[in-house]
C-alpha positions in Angstrom: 0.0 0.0 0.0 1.3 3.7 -0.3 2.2 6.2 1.8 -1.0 7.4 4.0 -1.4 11.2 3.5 -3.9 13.9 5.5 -5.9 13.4 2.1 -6.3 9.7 3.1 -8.2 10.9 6.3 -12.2 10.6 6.3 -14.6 11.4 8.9 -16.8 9.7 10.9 -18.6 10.9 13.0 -18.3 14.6 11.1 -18.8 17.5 12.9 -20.6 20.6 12.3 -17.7 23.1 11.4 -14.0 21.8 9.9 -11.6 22.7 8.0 -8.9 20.4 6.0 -5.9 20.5 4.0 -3.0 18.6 3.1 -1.4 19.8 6.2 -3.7 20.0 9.0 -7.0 20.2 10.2 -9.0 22.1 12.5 -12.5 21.5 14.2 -15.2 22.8 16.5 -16.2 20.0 18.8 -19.4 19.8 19.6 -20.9 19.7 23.8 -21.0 16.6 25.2 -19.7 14.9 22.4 -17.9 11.1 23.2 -16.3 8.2 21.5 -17.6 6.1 19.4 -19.6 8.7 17.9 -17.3 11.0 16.9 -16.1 13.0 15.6 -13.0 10.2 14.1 -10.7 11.4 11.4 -9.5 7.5 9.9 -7.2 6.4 7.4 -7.0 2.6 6.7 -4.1 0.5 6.4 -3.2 -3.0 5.8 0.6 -2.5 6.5 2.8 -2.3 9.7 3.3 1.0 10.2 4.2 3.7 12.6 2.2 7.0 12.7 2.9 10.3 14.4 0.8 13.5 14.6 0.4 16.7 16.6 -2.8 17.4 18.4 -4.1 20.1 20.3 -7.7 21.3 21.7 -8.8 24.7 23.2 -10.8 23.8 25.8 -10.2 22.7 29.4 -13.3 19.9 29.2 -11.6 18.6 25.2 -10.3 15.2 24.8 -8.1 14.8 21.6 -6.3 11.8 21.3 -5.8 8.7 18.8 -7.9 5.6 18.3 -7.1 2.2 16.3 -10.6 1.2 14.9 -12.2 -2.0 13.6 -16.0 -1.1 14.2 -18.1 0.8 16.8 -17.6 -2.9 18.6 -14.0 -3.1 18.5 -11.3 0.2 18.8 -9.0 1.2 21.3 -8.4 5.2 22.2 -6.2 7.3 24.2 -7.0 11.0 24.6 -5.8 13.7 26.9 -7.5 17.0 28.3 -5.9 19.8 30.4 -6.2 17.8 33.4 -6.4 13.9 32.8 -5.5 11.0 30.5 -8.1 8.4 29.1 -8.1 5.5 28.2 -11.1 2.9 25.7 -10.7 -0.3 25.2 -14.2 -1.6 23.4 -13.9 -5.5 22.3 -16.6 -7.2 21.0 -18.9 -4.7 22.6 -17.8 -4.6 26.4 -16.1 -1.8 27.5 -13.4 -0.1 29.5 -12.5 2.8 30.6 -9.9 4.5 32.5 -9.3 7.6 33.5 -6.5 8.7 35.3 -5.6 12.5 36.3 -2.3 13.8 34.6 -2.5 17.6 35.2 -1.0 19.3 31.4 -2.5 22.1 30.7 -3.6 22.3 27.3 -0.2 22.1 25.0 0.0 20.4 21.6 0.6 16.7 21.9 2.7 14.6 19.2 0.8 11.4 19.8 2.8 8.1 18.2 1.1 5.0 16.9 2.5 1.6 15.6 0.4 -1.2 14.1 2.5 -4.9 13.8 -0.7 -7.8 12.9 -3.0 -7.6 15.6 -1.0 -5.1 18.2 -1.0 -1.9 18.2 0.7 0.6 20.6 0.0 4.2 21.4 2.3 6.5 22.9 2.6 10.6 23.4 5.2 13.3 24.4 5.2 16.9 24.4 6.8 19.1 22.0 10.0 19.6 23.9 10.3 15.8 25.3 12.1 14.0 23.2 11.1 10.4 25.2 8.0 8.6 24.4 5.2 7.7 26.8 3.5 4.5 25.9 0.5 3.9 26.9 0.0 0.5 26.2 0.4 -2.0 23.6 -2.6 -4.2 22.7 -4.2 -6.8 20.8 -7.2 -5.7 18.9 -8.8 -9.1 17.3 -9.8 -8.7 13.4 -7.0 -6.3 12.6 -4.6 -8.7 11.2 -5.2 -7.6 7.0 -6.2 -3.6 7.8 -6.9 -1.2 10.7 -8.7 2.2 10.5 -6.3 4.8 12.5 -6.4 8.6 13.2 -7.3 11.2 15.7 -10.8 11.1 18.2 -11.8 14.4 19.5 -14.1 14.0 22.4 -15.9 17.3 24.8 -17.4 16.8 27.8 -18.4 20.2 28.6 -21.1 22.3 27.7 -20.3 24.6 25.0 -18.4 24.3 21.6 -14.1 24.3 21.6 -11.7 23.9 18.8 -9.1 21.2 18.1 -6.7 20.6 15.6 -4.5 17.7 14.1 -1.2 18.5 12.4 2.3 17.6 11.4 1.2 14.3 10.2 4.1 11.5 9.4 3.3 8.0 8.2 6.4 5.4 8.2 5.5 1.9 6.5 6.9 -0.7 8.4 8.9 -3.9 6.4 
């Protein structure tokens, strides 16, 4: 498969107000607005791969984050807001959730991916960081010929904020 690009990226889950190009993109998330229903930004692949983007959100109550996606049954997510980290793991419909409080204010994130068969890994630092922090790696079953990857914007609060994806590099694995 080719190199995926920020044109590769479709919505699900679209919101209201957006704006795209082959750089970046930027959003108004919607109040009380949580994952699986959007909004998602995917790409699909059926290679190994490692991914790596730059995320940022406006609001003290916005989640932005990544997500590895089969179907609304099956994806795995890991967002962070001003003041915690979360985490979704959804297999075969049952679901968990984690939150944990990690007090960051709200700077751009470069969150990292990587895809090998069936695992997948998801990791973050900050701008000036040059370590990774991995969340986790996990096995997401029916993933083994292609996964559906990108960034998950989530807002628990009550009004409309803005997030953004940038800086977007894709790395097939061999």
């Amino acid at each position: 498969m080719r190199k995926i690009t920020m044109r590769d990226f479709r919505w699900m889950g679209k919101p209201r107000s957006w704006q795209k190009d082959y750089r970046s993109v930027s959003l108004m998330v919607e109040p009380q607005m949580h994952l699986p229903d959007g909004p998602l930004l995917l790409a699909v692949s059926d290679d190994d791969f490692s991914c790596e983007m730059t995320l940022s959100s406006d609001g003290d109550r916005v989640f932005s984050g990544v997500c590895f996606y089969h179907l609304d049954t099956d994806f795995i997510a890991v967002g962070m807001n001003a003041e915690a980290l979360e985490i979704h793991v959804t297999i075969a419909g049952y679901r968990n959730y984690c939150r944990i409080p990690h007090m960051t204010g709200n700077v751009p994130v470069i969150w990292r991916m990587k895809r090998r068969g069936s695992q997948v890994s998801i990791g973050y630092s900050r701008q000036s960081e040059s370590p990774v922090n991995w969340s986790g790696t996990f096995t997401l079953p029916g993933i083994e010929r292609s996964v559906s990857f990108g960034p998950y914007f989530a807002n628990e609060g009550s009004e409309e904020a803005g997030a953004s994806m940038s800086a977007l590099d894709y790395t097939k694995e061999t």
